[in-house]
C-alpha positions as CSV (number, residue, x, y, z in Angstrom):
1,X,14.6,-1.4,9.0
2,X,13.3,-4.4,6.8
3,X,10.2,-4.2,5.4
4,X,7.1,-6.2,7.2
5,X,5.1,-8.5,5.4
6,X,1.6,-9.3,6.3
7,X,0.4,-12.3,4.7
8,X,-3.9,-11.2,4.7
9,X,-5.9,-14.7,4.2
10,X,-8.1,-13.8,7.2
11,X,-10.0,-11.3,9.0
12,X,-7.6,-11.5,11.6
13,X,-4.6,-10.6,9.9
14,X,-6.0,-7.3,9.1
15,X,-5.7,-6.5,12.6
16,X,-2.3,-8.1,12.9
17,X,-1.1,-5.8,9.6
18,X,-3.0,-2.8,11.7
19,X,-0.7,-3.2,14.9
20,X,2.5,-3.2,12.7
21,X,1.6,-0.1,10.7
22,X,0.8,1.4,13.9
23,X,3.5,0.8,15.6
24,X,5.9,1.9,12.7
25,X,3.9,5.1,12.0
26,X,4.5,5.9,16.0
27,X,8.5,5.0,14.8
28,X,8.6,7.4,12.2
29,X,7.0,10.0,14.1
30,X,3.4,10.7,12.1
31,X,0.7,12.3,14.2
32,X,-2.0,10.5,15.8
33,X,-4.4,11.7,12.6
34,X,-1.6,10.5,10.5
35,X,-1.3,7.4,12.3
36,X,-5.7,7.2,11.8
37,X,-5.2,7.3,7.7
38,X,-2.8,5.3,7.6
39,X,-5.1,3.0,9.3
40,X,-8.0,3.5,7.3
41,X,-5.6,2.6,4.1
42,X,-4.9,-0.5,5.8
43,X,-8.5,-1.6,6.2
44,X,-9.5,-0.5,3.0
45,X,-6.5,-2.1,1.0
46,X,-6.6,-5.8,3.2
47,X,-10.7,-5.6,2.7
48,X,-10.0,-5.5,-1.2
49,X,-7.9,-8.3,-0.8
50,X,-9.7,-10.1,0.8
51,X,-13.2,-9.9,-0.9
52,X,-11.9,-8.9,-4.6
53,X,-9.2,-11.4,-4.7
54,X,-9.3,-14.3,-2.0
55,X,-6.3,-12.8,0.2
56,X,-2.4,-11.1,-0.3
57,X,0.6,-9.8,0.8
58,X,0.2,-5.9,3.2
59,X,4.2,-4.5,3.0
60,X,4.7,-2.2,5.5
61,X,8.5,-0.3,4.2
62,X,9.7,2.6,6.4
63,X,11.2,5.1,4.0
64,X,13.0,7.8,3.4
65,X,13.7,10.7,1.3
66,X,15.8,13.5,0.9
67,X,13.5,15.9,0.2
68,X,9.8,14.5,1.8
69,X,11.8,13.2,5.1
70,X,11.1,9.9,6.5
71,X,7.4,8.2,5.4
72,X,5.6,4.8,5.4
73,X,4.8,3.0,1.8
74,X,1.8,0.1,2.0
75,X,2.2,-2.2,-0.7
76,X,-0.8,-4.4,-1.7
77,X,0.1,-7.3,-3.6
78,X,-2.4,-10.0,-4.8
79,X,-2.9,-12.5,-7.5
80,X,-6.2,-12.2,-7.8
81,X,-8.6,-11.1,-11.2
82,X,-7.2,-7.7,-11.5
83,X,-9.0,-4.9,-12.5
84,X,-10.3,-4.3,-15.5
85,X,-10.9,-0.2,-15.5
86,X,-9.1,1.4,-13.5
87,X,-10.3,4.9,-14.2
88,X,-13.4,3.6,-13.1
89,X,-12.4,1.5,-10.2
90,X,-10.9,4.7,-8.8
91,X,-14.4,6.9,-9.0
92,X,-16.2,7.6,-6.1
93,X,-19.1,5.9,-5.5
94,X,-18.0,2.9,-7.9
95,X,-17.9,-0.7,-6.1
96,X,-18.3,-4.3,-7.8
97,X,-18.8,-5.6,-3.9
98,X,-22.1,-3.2,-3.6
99,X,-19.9,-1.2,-0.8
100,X,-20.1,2.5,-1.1
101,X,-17.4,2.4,-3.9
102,X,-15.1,4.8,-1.3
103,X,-12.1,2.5,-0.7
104,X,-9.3,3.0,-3.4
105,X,-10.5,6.8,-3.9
106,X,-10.6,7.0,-0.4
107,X,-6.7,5.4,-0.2
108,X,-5.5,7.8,-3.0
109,X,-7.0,11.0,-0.7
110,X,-5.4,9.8,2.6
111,X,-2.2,9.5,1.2
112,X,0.4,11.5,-0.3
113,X,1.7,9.0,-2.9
114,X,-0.4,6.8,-4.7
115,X,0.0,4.0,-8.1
116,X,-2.0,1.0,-8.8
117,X,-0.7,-1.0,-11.5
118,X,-3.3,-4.4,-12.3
119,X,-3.3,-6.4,-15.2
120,X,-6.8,-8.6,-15.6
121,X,-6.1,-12.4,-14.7
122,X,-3.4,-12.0,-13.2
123,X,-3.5,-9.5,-10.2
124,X,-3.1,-6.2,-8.6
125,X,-0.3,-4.1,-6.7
126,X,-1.5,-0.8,-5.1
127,X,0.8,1.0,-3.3
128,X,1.1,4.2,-1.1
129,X,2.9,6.4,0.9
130,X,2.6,9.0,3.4
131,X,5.6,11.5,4.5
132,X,5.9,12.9,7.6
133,X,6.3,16.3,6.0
134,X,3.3,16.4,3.1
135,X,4.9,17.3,-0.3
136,X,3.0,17.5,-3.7
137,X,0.5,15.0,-4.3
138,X,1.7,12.2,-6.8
139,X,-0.7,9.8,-8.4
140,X,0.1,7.5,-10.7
141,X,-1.6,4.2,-12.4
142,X,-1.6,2.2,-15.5
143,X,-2.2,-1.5,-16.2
């Protein structure tokens, strides 16, 4: 299966990038809890690219693993000002849209697979992935 690109510029194509991750977690099989984070990891990555960089590309790949099993990666790519510490950026309670400061914490916790890589003035990839069968927690990020 190809990967799905959701172009996010508007509100409304959060909910369009929503349907398709649904409907390809229900493909690979993930639970309806599953199904919820990965949900939640969609709202939070399309609201950051929306307000901290004026839109992006969602990538929704369906993937699969010899050892984790089939999974889902979301890829969030934008062009915006990047971020300038991300240490800090992934702290709890840290926000530079005076929101709660949960959202990439709360994307790194959901998932099983996490890396941000963002490079200031030039933009931002985050990306994440959840198996069907939950192996070892990776995290990884850098500039």
């Amino acid at each position: 299966m190809k990967p799905i690109d959701c172009s996010i510029q508007r509100e409304v194509d959060v909910y369009v990038a929503m349907s398709h991750a649904r409907e390809l977690a229900t493909a690979v099989g993930f639970s309806a809890v599953d199904r919820t984070r990965i949900e939640i990891v969609i709202l939070e990555l399309t609201r950051n690219l929306l307000v901290h960089a004026g839109g992006g590309t969602l990538t929704l790949t369906r993937m699969s693993d010899p050892v984790s099993g089939p999974g889902l990666t979301v890829t969030a790519v934008d062009t915006g000002p990047g971020i300038a510490d991300i240490e800090l950026a992934l702290q709890d309670g840290y926000s530079t849209a005076h929101t709660l400061g949960a959202g990439l914490p709360g994307v790194r916790r959901l998932m099983d697979e996490f890396s941000i890589e963002s490079t200031v003035g030039v933009g931002t990839c985050v990306r994440a992935t959840k198996w069907l069968s939950t192996p070892r927690r990776r995290s990884v990020y850098g500039r």
